[in-house]
N, C-alpha and C positions, 0 to 999 in steps of 0.2 A: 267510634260507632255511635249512630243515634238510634233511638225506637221512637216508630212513629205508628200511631194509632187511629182507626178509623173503626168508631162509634155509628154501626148503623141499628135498625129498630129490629132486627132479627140476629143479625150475626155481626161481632166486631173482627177484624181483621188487625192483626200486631205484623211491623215490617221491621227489621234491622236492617240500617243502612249503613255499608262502609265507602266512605271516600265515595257517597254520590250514587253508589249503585245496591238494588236489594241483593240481598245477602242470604237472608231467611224470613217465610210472612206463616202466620198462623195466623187460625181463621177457631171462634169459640162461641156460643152463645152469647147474645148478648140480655145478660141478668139481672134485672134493676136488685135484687135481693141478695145478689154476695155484696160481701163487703172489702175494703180495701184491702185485708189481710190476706182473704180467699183469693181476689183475681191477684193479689203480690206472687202467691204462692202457684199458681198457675203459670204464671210468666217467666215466674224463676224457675219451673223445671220444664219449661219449654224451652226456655233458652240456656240452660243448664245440657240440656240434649244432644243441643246441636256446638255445644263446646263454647257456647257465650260468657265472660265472665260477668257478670253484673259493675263490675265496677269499669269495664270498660266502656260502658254506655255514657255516653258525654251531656245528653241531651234527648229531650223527649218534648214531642206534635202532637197533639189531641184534633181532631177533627172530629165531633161528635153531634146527633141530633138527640141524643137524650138526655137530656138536662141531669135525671138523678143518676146517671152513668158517669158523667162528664165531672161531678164535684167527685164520686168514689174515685176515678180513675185519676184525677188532680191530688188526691190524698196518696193511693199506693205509687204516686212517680215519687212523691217530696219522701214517703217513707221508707221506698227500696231502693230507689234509683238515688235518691238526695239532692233531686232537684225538682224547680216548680217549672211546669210544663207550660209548654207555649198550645194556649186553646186557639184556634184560628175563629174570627173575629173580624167585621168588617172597617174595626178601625188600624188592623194592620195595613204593611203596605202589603196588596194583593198580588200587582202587577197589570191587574187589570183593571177599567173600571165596570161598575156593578150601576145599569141605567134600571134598577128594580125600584118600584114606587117605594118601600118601605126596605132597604136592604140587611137590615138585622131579622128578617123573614124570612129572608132563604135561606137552605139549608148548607151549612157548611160541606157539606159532603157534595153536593151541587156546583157551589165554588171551587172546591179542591179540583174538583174533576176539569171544570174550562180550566181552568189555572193549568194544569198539566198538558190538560190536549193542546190549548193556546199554544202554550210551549214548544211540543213538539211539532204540530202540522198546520201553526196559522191558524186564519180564518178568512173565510167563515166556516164556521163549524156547527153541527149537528150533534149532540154525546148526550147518547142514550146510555141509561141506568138500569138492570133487568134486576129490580133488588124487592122490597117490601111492596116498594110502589116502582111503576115506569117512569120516569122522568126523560123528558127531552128537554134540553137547554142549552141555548143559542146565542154564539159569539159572533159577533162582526168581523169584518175584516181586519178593521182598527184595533181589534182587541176589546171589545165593551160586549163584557157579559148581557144581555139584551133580555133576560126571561126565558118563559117555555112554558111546560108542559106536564101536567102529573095526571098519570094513570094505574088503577089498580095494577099490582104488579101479581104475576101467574100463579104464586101460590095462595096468596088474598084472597083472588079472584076464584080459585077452586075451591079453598078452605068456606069462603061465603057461599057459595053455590052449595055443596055437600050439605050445611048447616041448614042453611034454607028451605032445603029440599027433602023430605026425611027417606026418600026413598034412592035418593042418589047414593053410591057411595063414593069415598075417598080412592083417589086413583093418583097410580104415577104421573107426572109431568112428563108425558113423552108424546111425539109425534106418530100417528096409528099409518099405519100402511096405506090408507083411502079414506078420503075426506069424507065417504058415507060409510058409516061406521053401523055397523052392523050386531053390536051387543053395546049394553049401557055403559060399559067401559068406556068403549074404543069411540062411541059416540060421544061422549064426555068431553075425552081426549082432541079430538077432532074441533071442536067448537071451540077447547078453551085453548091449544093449540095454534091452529091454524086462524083463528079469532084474533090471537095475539099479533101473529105475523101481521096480516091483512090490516091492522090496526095501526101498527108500527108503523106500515107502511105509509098508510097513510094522511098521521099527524104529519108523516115526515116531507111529503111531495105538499102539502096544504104549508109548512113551514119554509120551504124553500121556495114557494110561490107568494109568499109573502115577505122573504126578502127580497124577491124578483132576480134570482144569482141562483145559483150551484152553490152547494156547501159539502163538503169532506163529512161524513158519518162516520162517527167513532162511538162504539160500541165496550162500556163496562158490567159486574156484576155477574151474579150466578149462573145468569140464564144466558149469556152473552153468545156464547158459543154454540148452545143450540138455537136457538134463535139465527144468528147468524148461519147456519150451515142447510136455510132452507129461505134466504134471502138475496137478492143481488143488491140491496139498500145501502150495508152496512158495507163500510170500507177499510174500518181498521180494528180490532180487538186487544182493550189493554185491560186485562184481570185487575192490576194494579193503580188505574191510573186516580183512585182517590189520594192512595197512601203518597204516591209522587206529588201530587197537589201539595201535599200535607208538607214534606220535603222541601221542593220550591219556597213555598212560602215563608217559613223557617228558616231558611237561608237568607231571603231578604229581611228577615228579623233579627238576625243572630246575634248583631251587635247591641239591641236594642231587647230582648226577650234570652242572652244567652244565658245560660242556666249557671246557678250556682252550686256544686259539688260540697256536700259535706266533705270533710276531710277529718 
C-alpha cells in the first residue's frame, strides 16, 4: 500500500493506493499550525477506521503548494510511516515535458493533474481545477505541459465580495432557480454562479482557439460537479486526478526515491 498526499491552500486530500488503484481518500483542512504529531495522529485514526495497518504503508507522494505544510508533512511520513517521502518536483522524471518559462513556478498540484489526465485521455487537453483558485492547464498532443490559466476560484471569489461589501451577506455556493435573482441572496448567487460558468466557458473556447484544434476537458476539485452539471464544456470528471498525478509520477521514481522502512 502507498499514501499519497495532496497539499492544496484550503483542503489537503490523503489517498491509499493498493496495487495501483484508490482504496480510501480523506479530505481535512489544510493547517499551516498543527504540527507533525497532530496531522500523524489524524492519519492514523483515519486510516485505523477503515482497517489500514500503518506498517503496511510501503511508501509516501507529497504533491503540495504549501511550502510550511510540505516540510511538517515530510516530518510526520519519516516519523509514522518511517519513511522520507517523495515531494514531486520538476527535476523528477514527470512524463511529461513542462514548456513553463520558469518550471519550479508551477504548481505541483497543476502538474500532477496533466500528468494523470495525460495519461489517461491524451491530448490535447484542457483540466480545469475548481479549488482555492480556477486553474486551466494545457497539454499538447505530444504530451508538453504548455501553461494556462489562473482564476479566483468560487469561494475566494464570494468570500472577497461578502468582505468588500458590508452589506452583502455570505451565501451558499449554489445555483438559484433564474439568473434574475430576485432577493440579495439569489442575486448573489446568480452572478457568482452562473459568472463562473460563463467564465469557464470562455478561457476555454479562447484556449482552444489558440491551439487552433479541439481539446478533451477534464474537469477536478470541489466545485467539479456542480459546475459541470450546468455545462456542455466539460467532458470528463476525475475528483481524484491530483492524488493519481501524485501516483504516476512515484512510480516512475520508485527505484530512484523508494523509501526506506524503519525496521
Amino acid at each position: 500500500m502507498l499514501l499519497f498526499i495532496d497539499v492544496g491552500n484550503t483542503h489537503t486530500q490523503f489517498g491509499v493506493y493498493e496495487k495501483g488503484k484508490l482504496k480510501h481518500d480523506y479530505r481535512v483542512a489544510s493547517e499551516v499550525v498543527r504540527t507533525e504529531d497532530e496531522i500523524g495522529i489524524v492519519v492514523l485514526s483515519l486510516l485505523e477506521h477503515d482497517g489500514v495497518r500503518v506498517r503496511s504503508i510501503d511508501g509516501v507522494g507529497i504533491s503540495s503548494v504549501v511550502p510550511n505544510l510540505t516540510s511538517i508533512l515530510e516530518r510526520m511520513s519519516q516519523k509514522y510511516f518511517g519513511c522520507a517521502p517523495m515531494v514531486v518536483n520538476p527535476d523528477l522524471d514527470l512524463g511529461i515535458a513542462v514548456a513553463y518559462d520558469e518550471p519550479r513556478a508551477v504548481g505541483s498540484d497543476r502538474i500532477c493533474a496533466a500528468v494523470a489526465a495525460y495519461g489517461k485521455y491524451g491530448g490535447p487537453l484542457i483540466i480545469l481545477d475548481f479549488g482555492t483558485a480556477t486553474t486551466f492547464d494545457v497539454v499538447s498532443p505530444e504530451g508538453v505541459y504548455l501553461g494556462g490559466a489562473i482564476a479566483p476560484g468560487l469561494e475566494t471569489g464570494a468570500a472577497d465580495l461578502q468582505r468588500r461589501a458590508a452589506k452583502l451577506p455570505r451565501i451558499e455556493l449554489l445555483f438559484p432557480e433564474e439568473v434574475i435573482g430576485r432577493t440579495t441572496v439569489k442575486s448573489m448567487q446568480s452572478g457568482i454562479m452562473f459568472g463562473a460558468v460563463d467564465a469557464m466557458e470562455g478561457i476555454v473556447r479562447r484556449i482552444k482557439s489558440s491551439l487552433g484544434t479541439d481539446a478533451k476537458v477534464v474537469a477536478t476539485g470541489g466545485y467539479a460537479r456542480v459546475i459541470s452539471a450546468r455545462t456542455k464544456v466539460i467532458d470528463y470528471i476525475e475528483p481524484a486526478l491530483v492524488l493519481e498525478g501524485v501516483r504516476i509520477i512515484y512510480e516512475k521514481n520508485r527505484k530512484k526515491t523508494s523509501a526506506r522502512r524503519r525496521r
